[in-house]
C-alpha positions in Angstrom: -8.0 -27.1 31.4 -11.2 -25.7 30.1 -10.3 -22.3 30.9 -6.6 -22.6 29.5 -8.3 -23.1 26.2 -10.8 -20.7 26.0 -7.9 -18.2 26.9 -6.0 -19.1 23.8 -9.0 -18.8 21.9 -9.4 -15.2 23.2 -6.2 -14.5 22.6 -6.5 -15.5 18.9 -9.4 -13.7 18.3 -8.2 -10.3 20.0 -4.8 -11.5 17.6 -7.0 -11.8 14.4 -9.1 -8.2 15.2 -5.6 -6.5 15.7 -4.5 -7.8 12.9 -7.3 -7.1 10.4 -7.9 -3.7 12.2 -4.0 -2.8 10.9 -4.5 -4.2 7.5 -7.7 -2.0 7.6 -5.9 0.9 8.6 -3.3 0.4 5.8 -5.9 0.6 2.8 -7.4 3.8 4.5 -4.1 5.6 5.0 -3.2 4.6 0.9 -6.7 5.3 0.1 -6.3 9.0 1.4 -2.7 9.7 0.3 -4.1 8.5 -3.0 -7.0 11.0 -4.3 -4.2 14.3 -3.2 -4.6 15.4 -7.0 -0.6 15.9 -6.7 -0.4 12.4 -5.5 -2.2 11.6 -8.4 -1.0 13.8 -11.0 2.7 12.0 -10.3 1.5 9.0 -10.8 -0.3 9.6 -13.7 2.9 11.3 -15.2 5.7 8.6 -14.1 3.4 5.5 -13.9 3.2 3.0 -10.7 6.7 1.9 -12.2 8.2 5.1 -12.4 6.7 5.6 -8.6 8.6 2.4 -7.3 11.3 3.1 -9.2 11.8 6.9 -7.9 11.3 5.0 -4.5 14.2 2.6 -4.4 17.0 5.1 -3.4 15.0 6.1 -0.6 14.4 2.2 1.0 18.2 1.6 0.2 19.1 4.8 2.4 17.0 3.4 5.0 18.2 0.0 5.3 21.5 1.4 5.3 21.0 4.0 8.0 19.2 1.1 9.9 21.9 -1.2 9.4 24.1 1.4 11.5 
C-alpha cells in the first residue's frame, strides 16, 4: 500500500514539473516573439487592444475550420 502511494506522489510531482516546465516555455516563446522590433513596432502603433482585436478573425477561422 506503501508503494501505491509513493507512486501517486511521483506521478504528481513528474505532473507538476511538466506542467510548470510548459508554462515556463510559454513566457519564453512570448518573451522572444516580443522584443522582434516589428513585433514591437505593431504593437506600439495598434495598442494590445488593436493586437487582440486584429486577432479575432483569425481564432474565429480556426474554430470554424476545427469545427469541420
Amino acid at each position: 500500500m506503501d508503494l501505491d502511494l509513493a507512486r501517486n506522489e511521483s506521478s504528481d510531482s513528474k505532473d507538476m514539473l511538466l506542467a510548470i516546465g510548459g508554462v515556463a516555455l510559454v513566457v519564453f516563446g512570448a518573451g522572444l516573439i516580443l522584443t522582434h522590433p516589428f513585433v514591437r513596432r505593431y504593437i506600439g502603433q495598434a495598442g494590445l487592444g488593436g493586437l487582440v482585436a486584429a486577432a479575432v478573425p483569425d481564432l474565429e477561422r480556426y474554430l470554424k475550420l476545427k469545427s469541420m
